[in-house]
KOLMILO-390149 format. One record per residue (C-alpha): residue number from 0; residue in three letters; x, y, z. Coordinates in steps of 0.02 Angstrom, whole numbers. Example, Ala and Ser with C-alpha at 12.3 -4.5 7.8 and 13.67 -1.06 7.14 Angstrom:
% KOLMILO-390149
seq,type,u,v,w
0,ALA,615,-225,390
1,SER,684,-53,357
END
This chain:
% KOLMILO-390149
seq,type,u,v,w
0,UNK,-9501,-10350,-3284
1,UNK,-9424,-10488,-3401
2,UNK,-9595,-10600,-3341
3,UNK,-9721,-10468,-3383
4,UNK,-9634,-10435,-3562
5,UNK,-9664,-10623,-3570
6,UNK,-9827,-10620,-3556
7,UNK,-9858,-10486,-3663
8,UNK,-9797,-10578,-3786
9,UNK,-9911,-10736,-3744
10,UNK,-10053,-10612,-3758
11,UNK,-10007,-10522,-3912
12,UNK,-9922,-10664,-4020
13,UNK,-10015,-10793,-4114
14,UNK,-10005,-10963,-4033
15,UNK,-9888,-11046,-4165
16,UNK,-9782,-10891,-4142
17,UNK,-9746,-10889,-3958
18,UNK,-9747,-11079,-3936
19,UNK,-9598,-11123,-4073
20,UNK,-9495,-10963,-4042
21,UNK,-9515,-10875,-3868
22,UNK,-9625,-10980,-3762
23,UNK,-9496,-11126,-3721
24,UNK,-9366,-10996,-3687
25,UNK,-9347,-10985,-3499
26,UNK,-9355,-10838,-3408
27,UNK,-9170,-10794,-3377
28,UNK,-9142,-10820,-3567
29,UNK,-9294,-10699,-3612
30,UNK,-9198,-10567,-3513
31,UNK,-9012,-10603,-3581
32,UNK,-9079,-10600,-3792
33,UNK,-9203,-10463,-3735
34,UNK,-9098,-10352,-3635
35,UNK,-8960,-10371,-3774
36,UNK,-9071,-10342,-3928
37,UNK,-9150,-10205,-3829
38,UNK,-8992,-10107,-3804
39,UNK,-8951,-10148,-3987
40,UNK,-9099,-10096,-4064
41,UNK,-9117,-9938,-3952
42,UNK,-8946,-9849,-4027
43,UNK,-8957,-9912,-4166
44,UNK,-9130,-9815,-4181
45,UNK,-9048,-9651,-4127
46,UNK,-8920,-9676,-4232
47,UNK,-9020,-9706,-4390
48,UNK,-9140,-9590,-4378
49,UNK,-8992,-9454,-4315
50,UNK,-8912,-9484,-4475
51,UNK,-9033,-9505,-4594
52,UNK,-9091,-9326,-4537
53,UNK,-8919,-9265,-4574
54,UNK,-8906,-9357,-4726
55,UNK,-9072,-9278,-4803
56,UNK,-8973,-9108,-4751
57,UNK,-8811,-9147,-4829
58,UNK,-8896,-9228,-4997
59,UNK,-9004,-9069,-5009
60,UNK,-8845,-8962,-4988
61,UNK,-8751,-9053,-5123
62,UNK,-8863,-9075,-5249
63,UNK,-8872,-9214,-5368
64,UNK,-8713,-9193,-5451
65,UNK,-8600,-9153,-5285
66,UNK,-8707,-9300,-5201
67,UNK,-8670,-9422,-5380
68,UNK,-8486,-9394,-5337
69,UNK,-8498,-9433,-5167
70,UNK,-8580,-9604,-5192
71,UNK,-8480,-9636,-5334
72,UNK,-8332,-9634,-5220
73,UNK,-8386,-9713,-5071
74,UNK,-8457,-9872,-5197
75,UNK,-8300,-9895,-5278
76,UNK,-8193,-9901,-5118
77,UNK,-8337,-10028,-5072
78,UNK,-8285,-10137,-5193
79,UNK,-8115,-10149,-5121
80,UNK,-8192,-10202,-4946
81,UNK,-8205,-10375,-4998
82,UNK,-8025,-10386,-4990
83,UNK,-7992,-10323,-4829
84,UNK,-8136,-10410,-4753
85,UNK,-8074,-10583,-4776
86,UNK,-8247,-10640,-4753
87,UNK,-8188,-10667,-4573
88,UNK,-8320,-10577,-4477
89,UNK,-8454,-10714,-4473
90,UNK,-8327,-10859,-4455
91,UNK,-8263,-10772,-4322
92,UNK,-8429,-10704,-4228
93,UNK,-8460,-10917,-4238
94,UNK,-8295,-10983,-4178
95,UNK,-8305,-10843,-4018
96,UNK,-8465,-10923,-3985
97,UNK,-8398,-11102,-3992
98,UNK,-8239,-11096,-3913
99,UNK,-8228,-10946,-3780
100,UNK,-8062,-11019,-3710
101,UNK,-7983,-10979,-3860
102,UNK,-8045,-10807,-3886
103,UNK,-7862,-10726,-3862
104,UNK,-7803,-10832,-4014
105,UNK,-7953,-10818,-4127
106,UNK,-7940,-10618,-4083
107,UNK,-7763,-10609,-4107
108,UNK,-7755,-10701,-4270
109,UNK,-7924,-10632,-4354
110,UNK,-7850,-10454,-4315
111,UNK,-7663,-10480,-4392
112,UNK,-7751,-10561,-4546
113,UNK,-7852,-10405,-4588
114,UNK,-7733,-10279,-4540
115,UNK,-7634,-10366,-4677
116,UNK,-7783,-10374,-4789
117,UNK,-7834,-10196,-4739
118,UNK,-7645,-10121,-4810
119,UNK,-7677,-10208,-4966
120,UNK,-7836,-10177,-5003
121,UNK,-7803,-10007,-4973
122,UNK,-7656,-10003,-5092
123,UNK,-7772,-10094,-5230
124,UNK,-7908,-9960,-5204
125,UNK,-7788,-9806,-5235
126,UNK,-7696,-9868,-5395
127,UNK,-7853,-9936,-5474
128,UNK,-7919,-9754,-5439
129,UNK,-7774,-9661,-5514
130,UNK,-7794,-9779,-5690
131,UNK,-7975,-9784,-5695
132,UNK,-8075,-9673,-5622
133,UNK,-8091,-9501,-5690
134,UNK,-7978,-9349,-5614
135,UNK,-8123,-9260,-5513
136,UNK,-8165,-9255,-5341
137,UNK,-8238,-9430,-5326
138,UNK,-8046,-9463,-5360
139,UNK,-7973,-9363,-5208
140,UNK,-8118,-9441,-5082
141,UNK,-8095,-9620,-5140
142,UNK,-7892,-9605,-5077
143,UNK,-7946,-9534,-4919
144,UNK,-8072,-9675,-4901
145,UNK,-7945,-9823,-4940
146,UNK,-7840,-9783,-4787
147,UNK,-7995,-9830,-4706
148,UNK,-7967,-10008,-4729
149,UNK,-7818,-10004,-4606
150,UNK,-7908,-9959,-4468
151,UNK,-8071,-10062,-4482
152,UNK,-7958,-10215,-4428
153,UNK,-7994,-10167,-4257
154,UNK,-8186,-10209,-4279
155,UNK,-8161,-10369,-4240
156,UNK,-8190,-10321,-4050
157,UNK,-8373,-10263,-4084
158,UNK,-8390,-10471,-4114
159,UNK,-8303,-10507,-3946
160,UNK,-8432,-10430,-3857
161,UNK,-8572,-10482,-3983
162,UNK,-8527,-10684,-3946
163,UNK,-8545,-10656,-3766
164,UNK,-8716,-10545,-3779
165,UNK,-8656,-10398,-3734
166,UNK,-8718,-10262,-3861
167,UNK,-8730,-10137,-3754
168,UNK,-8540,-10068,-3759
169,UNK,-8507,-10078,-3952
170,UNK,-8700,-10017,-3972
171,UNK,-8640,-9865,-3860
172,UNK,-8480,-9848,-3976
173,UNK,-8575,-9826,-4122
174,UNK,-8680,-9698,-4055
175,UNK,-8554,-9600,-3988
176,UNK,-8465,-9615,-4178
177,UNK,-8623,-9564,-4258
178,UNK,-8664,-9403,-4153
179,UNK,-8487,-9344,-4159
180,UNK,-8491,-9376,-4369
181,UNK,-8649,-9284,-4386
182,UNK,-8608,-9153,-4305
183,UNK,-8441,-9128,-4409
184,UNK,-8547,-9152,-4576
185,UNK,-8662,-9009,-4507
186,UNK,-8519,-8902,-4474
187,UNK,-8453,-8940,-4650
188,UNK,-8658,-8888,-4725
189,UNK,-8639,-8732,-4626
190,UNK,-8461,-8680,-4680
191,UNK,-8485,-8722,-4845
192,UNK,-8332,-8820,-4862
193,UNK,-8401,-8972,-5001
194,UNK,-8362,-9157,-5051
195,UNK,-8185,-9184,-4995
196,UNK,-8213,-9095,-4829
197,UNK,-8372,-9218,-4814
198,UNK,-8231,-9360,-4878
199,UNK,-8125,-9325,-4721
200,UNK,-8265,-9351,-4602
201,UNK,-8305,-9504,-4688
202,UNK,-8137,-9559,-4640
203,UNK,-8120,-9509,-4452
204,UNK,-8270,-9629,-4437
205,UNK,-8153,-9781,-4424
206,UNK,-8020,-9684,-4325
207,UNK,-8168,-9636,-4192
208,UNK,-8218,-9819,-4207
209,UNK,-8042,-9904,-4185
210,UNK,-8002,-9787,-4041
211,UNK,-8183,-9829,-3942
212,UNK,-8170,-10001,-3957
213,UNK,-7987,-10014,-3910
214,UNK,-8051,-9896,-3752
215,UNK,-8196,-10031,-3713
216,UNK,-8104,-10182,-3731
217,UNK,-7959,-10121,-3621
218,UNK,-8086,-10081,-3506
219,UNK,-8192,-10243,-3482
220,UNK,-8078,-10369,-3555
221,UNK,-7901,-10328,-3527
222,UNK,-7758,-10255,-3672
223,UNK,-7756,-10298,-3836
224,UNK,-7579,-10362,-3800
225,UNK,-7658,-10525,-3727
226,UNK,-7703,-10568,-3912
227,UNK,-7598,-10713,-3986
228,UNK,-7579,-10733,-4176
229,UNK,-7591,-10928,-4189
230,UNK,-7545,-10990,-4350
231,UNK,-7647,-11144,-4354
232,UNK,-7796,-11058,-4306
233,UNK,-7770,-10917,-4445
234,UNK,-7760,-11101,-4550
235,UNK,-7934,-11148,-4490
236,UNK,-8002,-10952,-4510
237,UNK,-7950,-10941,-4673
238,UNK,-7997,-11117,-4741
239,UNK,-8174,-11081,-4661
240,UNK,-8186,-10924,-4731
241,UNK,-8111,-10921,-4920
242,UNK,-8268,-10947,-4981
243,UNK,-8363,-10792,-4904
244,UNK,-8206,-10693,-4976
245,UNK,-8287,-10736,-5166
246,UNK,-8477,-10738,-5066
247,UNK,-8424,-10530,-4995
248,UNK,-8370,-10513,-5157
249,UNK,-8522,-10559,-5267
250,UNK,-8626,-10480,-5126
251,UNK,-8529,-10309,-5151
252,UNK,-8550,-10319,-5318
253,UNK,-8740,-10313,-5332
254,UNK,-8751,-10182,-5179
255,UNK,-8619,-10036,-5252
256,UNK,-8601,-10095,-5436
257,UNK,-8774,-9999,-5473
258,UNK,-8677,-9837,-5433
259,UNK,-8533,-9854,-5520
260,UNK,-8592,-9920,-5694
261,UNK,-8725,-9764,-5675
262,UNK,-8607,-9661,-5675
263,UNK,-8503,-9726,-5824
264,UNK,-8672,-9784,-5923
265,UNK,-8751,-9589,-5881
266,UNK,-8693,-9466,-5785
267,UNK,-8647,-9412,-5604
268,UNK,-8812,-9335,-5550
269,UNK,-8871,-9502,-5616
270,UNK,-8783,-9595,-5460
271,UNK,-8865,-9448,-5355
272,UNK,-9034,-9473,-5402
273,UNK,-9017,-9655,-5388
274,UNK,-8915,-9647,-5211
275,UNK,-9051,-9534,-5133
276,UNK,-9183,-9657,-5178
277,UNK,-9085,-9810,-5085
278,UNK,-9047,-9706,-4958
279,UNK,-9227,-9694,-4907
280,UNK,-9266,-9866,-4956
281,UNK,-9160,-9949,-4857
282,UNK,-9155,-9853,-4685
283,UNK,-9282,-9980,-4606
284,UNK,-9147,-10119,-4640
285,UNK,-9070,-10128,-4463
286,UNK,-9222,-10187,-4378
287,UNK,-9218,-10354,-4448
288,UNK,-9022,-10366,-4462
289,UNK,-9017,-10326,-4255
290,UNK,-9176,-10444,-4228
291,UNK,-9088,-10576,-4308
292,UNK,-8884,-10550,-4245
293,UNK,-8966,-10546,-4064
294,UNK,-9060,-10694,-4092
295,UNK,-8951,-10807,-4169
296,UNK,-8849,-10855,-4025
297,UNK,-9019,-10951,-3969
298,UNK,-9041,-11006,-4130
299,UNK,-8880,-11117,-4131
300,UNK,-8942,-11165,-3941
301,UNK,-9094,-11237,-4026
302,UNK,-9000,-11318,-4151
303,UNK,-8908,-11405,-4012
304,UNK,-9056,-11495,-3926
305,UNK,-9170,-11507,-4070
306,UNK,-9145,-11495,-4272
307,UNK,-9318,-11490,-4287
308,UNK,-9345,-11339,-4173
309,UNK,-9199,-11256,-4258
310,UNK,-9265,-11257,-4408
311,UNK,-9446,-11221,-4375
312,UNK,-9381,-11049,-4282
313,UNK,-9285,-10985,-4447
314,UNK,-9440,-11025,-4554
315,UNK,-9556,-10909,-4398
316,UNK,-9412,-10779,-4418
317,UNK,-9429,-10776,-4615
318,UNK,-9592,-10772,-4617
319,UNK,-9601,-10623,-4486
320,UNK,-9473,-10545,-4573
321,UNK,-9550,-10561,-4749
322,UNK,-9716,-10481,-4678
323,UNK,-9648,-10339,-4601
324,UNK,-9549,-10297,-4758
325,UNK,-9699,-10315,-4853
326,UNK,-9798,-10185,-4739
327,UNK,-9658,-10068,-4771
328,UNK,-9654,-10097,-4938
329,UNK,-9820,-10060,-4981
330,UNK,-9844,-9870,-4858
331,UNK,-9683,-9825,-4955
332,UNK,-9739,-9849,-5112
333,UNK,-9915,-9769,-5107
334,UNK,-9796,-9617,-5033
335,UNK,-9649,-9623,-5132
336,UNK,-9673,-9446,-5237
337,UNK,-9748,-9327,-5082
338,UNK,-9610,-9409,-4974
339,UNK,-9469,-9365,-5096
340,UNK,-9541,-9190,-5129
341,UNK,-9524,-9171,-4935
342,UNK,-9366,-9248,-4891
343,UNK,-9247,-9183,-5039
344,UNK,-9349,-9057,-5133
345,UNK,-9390,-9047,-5330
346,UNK,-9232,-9088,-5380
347,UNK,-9239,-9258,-5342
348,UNK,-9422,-9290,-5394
349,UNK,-9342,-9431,-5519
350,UNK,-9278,-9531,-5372
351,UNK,-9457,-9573,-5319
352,UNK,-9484,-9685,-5470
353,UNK,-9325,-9783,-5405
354,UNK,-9388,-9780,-5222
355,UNK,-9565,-9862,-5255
356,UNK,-9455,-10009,-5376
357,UNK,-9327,-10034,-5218
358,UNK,-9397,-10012,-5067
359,UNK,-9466,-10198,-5134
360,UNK,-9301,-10275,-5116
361,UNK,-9321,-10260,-4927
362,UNK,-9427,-10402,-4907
363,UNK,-9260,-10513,-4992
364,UNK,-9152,-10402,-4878
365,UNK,-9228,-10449,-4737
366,UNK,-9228,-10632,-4792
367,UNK,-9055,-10655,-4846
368,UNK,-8999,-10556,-4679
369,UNK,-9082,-10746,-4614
370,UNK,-9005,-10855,-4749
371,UNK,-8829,-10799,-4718
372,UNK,-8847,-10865,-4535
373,UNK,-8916,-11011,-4581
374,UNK,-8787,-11067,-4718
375,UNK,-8646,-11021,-4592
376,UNK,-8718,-11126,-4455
377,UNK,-8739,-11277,-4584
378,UNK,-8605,-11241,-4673
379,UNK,-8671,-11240,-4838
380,UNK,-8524,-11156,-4929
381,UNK,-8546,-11210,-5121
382,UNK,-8755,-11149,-5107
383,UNK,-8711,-10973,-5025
384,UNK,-8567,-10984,-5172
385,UNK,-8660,-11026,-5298
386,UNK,-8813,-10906,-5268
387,UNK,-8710,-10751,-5235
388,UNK,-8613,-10779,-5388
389,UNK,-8782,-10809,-5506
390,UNK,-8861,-10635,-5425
391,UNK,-8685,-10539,-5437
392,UNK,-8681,-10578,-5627
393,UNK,-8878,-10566,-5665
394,UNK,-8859,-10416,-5561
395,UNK,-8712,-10314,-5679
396,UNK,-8793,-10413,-5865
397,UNK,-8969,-10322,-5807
398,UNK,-8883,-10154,-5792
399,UNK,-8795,-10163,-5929
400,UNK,-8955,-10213,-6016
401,UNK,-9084,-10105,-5931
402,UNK,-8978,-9952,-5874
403,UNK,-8977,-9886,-6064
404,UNK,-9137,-9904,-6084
405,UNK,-9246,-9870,-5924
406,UNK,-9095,-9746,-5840
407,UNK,-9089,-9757,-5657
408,UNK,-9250,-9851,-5651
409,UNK,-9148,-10007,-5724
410,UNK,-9032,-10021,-5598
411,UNK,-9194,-10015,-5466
412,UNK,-9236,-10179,-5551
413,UNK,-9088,-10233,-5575
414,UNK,-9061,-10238,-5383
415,UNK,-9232,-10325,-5349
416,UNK,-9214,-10478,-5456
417,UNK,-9024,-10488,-5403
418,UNK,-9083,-10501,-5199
419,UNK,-9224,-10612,-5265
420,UNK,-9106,-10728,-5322
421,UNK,-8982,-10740,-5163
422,UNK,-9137,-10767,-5048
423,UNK,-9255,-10878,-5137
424,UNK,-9196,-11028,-5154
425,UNK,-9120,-11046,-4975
426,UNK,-9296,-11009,-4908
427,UNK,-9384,-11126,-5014
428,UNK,-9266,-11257,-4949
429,UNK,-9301,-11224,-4768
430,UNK,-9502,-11211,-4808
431,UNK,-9473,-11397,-4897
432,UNK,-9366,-11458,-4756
433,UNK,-9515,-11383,-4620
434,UNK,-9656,-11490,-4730
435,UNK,-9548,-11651,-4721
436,UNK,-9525,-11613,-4531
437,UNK,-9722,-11601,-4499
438,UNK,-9766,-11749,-4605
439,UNK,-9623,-11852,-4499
440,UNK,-9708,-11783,-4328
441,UNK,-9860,-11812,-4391
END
């Protein structure tokens, strides 16, 4: 099967293509990426296009201003995710990968050091709430949402099984979370019950999600008990990861701070408008984020034998990447008032105007999905620093500057040039670093 799909691709492919990123692969390593990326990209299709279904439902049900305060909430508890996160999750999908004798320790210690986080960022999220956000129902959903902090520690199995290629169990997981969430928020539509019953689905998602993956990994690894906090390697974690904690943060920032100033610069339908757009706009986003988390262990196996090779893959990905975003871009655009019209109705007509503006930002999406994977695997903290702070401040000094003025439609732009910023320069680097390469070869 595995050596037909291979040849498919020889015949499809352009040359350059298949030669510098599939061709050398040999068979049994066609079918381990393939058959992993295939599983991933399967439910994660179902899953998307289960909720965004549901989603169009639920938006239509609430209206703008319902919707505004639903956003509003789950964007400011967003915020807060940068503290529980640690900025462990990449560090830690790495290390797995590079010492697999060790996983017990790296699990043990990565889990105990965001269950920690988790509490705290939890208790940050519902003070700063009671002081500053206002007493509506956006209140009451973001301390539901906190608590959800707590229980997202036990992600950090879903990377167990991603290091050793097997996305088929915590792609399952996810699937099974989704249906079961989607048919509560339908229930909630159809009984009429509004936001806050909408907020306590939203937080039996990471219940249903710490529960399945404790079931999987007791299943095909063994107890959680095995895990062994290890001080030194929470040491080496931490000191790897400090500076993704500031790099989540910045990152945060320009993806949920658009919300939240909307709503304190306008109004709450303001956030719903805006939220419905970037719903739409950014649904297409897990094809290149599963492409390139199932490819990278190969990546770093090219990196391994050959710098050169390495490198010239990443630059086919972007490139591939940047194209199909492109494609997208452009059929969304040309459609962007017919296909609001149909999906939400005439209430959110406005939120096309931010659609056609953001569904543009995709193509740096797609590329900085790339350029985070790249800077981890060379290490280039003070660049992936440095970038993410520059687009998290352009990104809140352009809404305060174009919000006022051009409403929702400034925080559309405000986003683009933000994710502009973050990718850019990386990919410039590797396109310069590909040049020197050739002229060397040649």
């Amino acid at each position: 099967m595995y050596a037909h799909l291979n040849a498919f691709a020889r015949l499809l492919l352009p040359n350059w293509i298949y030669t510098h990123f599939i061709g050398d692969w040999n068979t049994g390593a066609f079918k381990k990426y393939s058959y992993n990326t295939g599983w991933a990209l399967l439910t994660r299709t179902v899953s998307i296009v289960l909720s965004f279904l549901v989603t169009i439902y639920l938006i239509r049900y609430l209206g703008p201003e319902n919707y505004g305060q639903l956003s509003y909430a789950v964007s400011f508890v967003g915020v807060f995710s940068i503290i529980s996160s640690l900025g462990l999750d990449n560090i830690l999908y790495r290390d797995l990968i590079k010492y697999p004798d060790q996983r017990n320790h790296y699990l043990g210690s990565a889990f105990i050091l965001k269950l920690v986080a988790g509490t705290i960022a939890a208790t940050l999220t519902i003070v700063t709430a009671f002081f500053l956000s206002q007493g509506d129902v956006s209140r009451m959903v973001i301390f539901m949402l906190a608590t959800t902090f707590i229980f997202n520690a036990f992600n950090v199995i879903g990377y167990e099984f991603q290091a050793n290629v097997q996305q088929k169990y915590p792609s399952l997981v996810s699937l099974a979370v989704v249906v079961i969430l989607n048919i509560l928020k339908i229930l909630v539509i159809l009984l009429d019950k509004g936001v806050l019953y909408i907020g306590l689905v939203l937080l039996l998602e990471a219940i249903l999600y710490a529960a399945l993956f404790i079931y999987i990994r007791r299943r095909y690894y063994g107890t959680l008990f095995a895990w062994r906090f290890k001080i030194s390697v929470a040491q080496s974690l931490l000191k790897d990861s400090w500076p993704f904690i500031f790099i989540a943060a910045f990152t945060t920032i320009y993806v949920r701070i658009d919300q939240i100033m909307l709503k304190y610069l306008l109004d709450a339908s303001a956030v719903g408008l805006y939220d419905a757009a970037v719903r739409i706009a950014e649904v297409w986003l897990f094809i290149p984020a599963i492409i390139v988390s199932s490819l990278f262990p190969a990546i770093m196996n090219a990196r391994a034998s050959s710098i050169q090779e390495y490198k010239r893959r990443l630059l086919i990905l972007c490139v591939l990447l940047c194209t199909f975003a492109a494609v997208v871009a452009i059929a969304s655009s040309l459609l962007s008032k017919p296909l609001m019209r149909l999906l939400y109705g005439p209430a959110f007509l406005a939120s096309a105007g931010v659609f056609s503006i953001y569904v543009w930002s995709g193509i740096w999406a797609s590329l900085d999905i790339v350029v985070r994977y790249f800077l981890i695997a060379e290490n280039k903290r003070v660049l992936i620093f440095t970038t993410s702070l520059a687009a998290a401040v352009i990104n809140i000094l352009l809404n305060l500057i174009l919000i006022p003025y051009l409403g929702i439609y400034g925080a559309a732009w405000s986003t683009f040039i933000s994710y502009m910023l973050l990718a850019f320069p990386v990919v410039l680097i590797l396109i310069m670093q590909e040049k020197k390469l050739g002229a060397t070869t040649s």
